[in-house]
C-alpha positions as CSV (number, residue, x, y, z in Angstrom):
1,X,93.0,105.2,89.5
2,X,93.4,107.0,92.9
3,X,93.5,110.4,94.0
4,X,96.8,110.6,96.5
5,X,94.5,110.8,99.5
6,X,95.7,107.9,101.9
7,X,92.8,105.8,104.2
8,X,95.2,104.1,106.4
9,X,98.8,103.3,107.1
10,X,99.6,99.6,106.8
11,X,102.6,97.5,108.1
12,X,104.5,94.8,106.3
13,X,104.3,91.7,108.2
14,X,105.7,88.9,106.0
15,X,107.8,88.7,102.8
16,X,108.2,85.2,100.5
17,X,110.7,85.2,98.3
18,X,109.0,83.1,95.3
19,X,110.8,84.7,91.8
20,X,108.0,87.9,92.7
21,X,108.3,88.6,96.4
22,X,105.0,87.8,98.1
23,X,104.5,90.9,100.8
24,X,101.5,90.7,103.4
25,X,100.7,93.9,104.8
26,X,98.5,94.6,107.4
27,X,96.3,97.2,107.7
28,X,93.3,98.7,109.5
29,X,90.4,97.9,106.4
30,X,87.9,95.4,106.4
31,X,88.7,92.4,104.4
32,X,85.1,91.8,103.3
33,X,85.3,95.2,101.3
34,X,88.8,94.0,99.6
35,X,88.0,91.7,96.5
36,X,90.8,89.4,95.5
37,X,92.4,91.3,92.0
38,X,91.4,95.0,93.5
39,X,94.1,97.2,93.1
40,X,95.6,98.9,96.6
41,X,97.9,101.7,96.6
42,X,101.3,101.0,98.9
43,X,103.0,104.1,99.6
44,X,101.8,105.5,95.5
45,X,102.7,101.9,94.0
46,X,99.4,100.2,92.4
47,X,99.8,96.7,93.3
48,X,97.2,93.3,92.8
49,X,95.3,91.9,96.0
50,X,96.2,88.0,95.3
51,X,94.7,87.2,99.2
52,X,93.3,88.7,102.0
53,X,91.9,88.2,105.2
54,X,91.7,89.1,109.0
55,X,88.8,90.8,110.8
56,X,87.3,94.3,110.3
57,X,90.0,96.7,111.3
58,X,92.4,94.3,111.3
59,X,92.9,93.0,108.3
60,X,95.6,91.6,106.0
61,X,96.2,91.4,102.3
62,X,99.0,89.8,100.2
63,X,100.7,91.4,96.6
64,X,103.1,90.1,94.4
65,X,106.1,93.1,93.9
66,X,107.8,92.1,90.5
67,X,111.6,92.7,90.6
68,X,111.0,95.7,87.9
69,X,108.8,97.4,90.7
70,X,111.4,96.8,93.8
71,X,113.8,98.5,91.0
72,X,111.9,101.6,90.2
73,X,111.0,102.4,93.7
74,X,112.5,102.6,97.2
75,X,114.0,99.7,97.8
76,X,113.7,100.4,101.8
77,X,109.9,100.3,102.0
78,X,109.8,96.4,101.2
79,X,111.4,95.1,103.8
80,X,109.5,93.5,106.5
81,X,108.5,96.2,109.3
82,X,108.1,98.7,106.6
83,X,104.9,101.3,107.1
84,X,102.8,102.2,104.0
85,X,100.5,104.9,103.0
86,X,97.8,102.6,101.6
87,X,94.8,104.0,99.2
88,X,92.3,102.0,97.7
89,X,91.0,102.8,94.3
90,X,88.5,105.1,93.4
91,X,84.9,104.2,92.8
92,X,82.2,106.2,90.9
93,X,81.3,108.9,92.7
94,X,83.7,109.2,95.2
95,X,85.7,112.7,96.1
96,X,88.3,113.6,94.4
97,X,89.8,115.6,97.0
98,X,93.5,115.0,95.2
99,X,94.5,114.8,91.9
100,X,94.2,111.8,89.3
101,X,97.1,109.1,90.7
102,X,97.8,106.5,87.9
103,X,99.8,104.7,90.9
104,X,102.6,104.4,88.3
105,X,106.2,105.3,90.3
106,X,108.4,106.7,87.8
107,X,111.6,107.9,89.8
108,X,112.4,108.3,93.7
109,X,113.7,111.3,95.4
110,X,115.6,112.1,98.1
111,X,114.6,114.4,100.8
112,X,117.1,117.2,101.3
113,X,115.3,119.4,103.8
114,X,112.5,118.0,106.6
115,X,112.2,121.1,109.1
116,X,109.5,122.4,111.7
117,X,107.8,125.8,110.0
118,X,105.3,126.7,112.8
119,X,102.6,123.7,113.3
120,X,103.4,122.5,109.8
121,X,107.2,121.2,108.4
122,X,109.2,122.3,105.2
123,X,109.7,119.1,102.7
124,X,112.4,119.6,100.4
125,X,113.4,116.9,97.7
126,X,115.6,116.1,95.4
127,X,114.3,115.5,91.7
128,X,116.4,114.0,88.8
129,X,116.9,115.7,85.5
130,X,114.3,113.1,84.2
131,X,111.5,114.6,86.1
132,X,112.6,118.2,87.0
133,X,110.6,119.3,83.3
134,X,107.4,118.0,84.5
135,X,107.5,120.1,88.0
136,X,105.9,123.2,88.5
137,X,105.2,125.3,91.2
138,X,101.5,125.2,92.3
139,X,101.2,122.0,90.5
140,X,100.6,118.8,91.6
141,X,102.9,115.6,92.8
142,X,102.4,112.4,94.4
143,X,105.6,111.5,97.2
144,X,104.9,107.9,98.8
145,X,101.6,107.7,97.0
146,X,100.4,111.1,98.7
147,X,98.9,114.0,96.9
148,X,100.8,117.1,97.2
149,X,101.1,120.8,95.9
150,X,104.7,122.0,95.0
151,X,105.1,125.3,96.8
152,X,108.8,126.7,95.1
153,X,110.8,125.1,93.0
154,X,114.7,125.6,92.9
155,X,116.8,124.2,90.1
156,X,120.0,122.7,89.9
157,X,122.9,123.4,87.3
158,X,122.9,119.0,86.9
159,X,119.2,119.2,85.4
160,X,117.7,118.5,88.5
161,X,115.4,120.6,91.1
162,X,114.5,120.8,94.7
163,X,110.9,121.4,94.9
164,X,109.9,122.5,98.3
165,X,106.2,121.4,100.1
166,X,104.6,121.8,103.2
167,X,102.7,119.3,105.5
168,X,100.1,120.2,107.8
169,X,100.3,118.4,110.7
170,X,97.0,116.2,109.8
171,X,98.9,114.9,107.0
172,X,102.2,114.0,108.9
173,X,100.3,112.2,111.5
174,X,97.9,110.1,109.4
175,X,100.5,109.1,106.6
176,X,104.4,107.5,106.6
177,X,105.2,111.3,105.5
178,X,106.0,112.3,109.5
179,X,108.3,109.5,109.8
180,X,110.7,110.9,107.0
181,X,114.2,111.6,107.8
182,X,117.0,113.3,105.4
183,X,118.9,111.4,103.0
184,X,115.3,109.0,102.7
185,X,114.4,108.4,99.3
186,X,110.4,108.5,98.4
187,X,108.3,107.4,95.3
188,X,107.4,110.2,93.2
189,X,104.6,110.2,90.0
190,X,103.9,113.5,88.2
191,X,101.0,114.9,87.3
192,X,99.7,112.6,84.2
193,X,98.2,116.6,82.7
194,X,102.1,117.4,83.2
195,X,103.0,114.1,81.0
196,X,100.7,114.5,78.3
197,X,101.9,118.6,78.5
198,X,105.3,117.2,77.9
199,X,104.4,115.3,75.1
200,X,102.6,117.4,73.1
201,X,105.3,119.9,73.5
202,X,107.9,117.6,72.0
203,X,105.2,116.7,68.9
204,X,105.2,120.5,68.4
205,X,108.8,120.8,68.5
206,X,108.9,118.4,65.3
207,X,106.7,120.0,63.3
């Protein structure tokens, strides 16, 4: 589990090719607190530590991205040079200073709108019809593996919605979210309460 709130930005350095593609990603942790089988959060994608090592604050860790994940996700943000929002997961008593992040991807967006408002900037982005149901303003969504509130939510005649956010400038300048252009597409996960909402909905339909 995670919570959306990202501890460092990390940089892929290397990608194998080996049936899975073997990425190493460098980051600014200390590879004595990364245990080989962890899970890590890259950019709201739970992936498996299979090797780490460098020096504290400069450290490096290898996963194995199956072809089903490059699939379901962006394909842009596994190529070598690619910057990730990287979380590791949550301990007993730590903050939850998100919202409960399964690390699941289960469609990308696209942004439509990235404009200065003040200090902060207006996000807008595209959802599909298969995730437009579970959006809702106020609530909660996770873009690049960052926790986020929707602030308005605008829907499309297709099925789909825009649903409009803002980042503070701490947030654009301590995750990949300040880098984001229009036309990008980002990792989304709903809320799981929104999933299990969903579903209980549909079981009361059938009654």
């Amino acid at each position: 589990m995670f919570t959306g709130i990202v501890t460092a930005i990390g940089t892929i350095t290397a990608i194998e090719e080996r049936g899975d593609r073997r990425v190493r990603i460098a980051a600014p942790l200390d590879p004595e607190a990364i245990a080989i089988g962890a899970s890590i959060a890259c950019s709201g994608v739970c992936l498996t530590v299979v090797d780490r090592g460098g020096a504290k604050g400069d450290a490096w860790f290898d996963v194995d991205v199956s072809q089903e994940t490059i699939r379901r996700t962006s394909a842009n943000m596994w190529n070598e040079g690619a910057r990730l929002n990287i979380e590791t997961s949550l301990k007993m008593g730590d903050e939850l200073g998100g919202h409960i992040v399964t690390g699941h991807v289960d469609a990308t967006g696209e942004v439509r709108l990235y404009e200065q408002r003040g200090d902060s900037w207006r996000l807008a982005i595209r959802a599909g019809p298969e995730l437009a149901p579970f959006l809702a303003e106020k609530g909660s969504i996770t873009v690049n593996g960052v926790s986020l509130t929707v602030n308005d939510i605008r829907d499309q005649s297709d099925g789909s919605c825009d649903f409009m956010l803002n980042i503070i400038p701490h947030t654009a300048s301590v995750t990949t979210l300040g880098m984001l252009e229009v036309g990008d597409a980002v990792n989304l996960e709903i809320d799981v309460l929104a999933r299990y909402l969903k579903r209980m909905q549909s079981l009361a339909k059938q009654d």
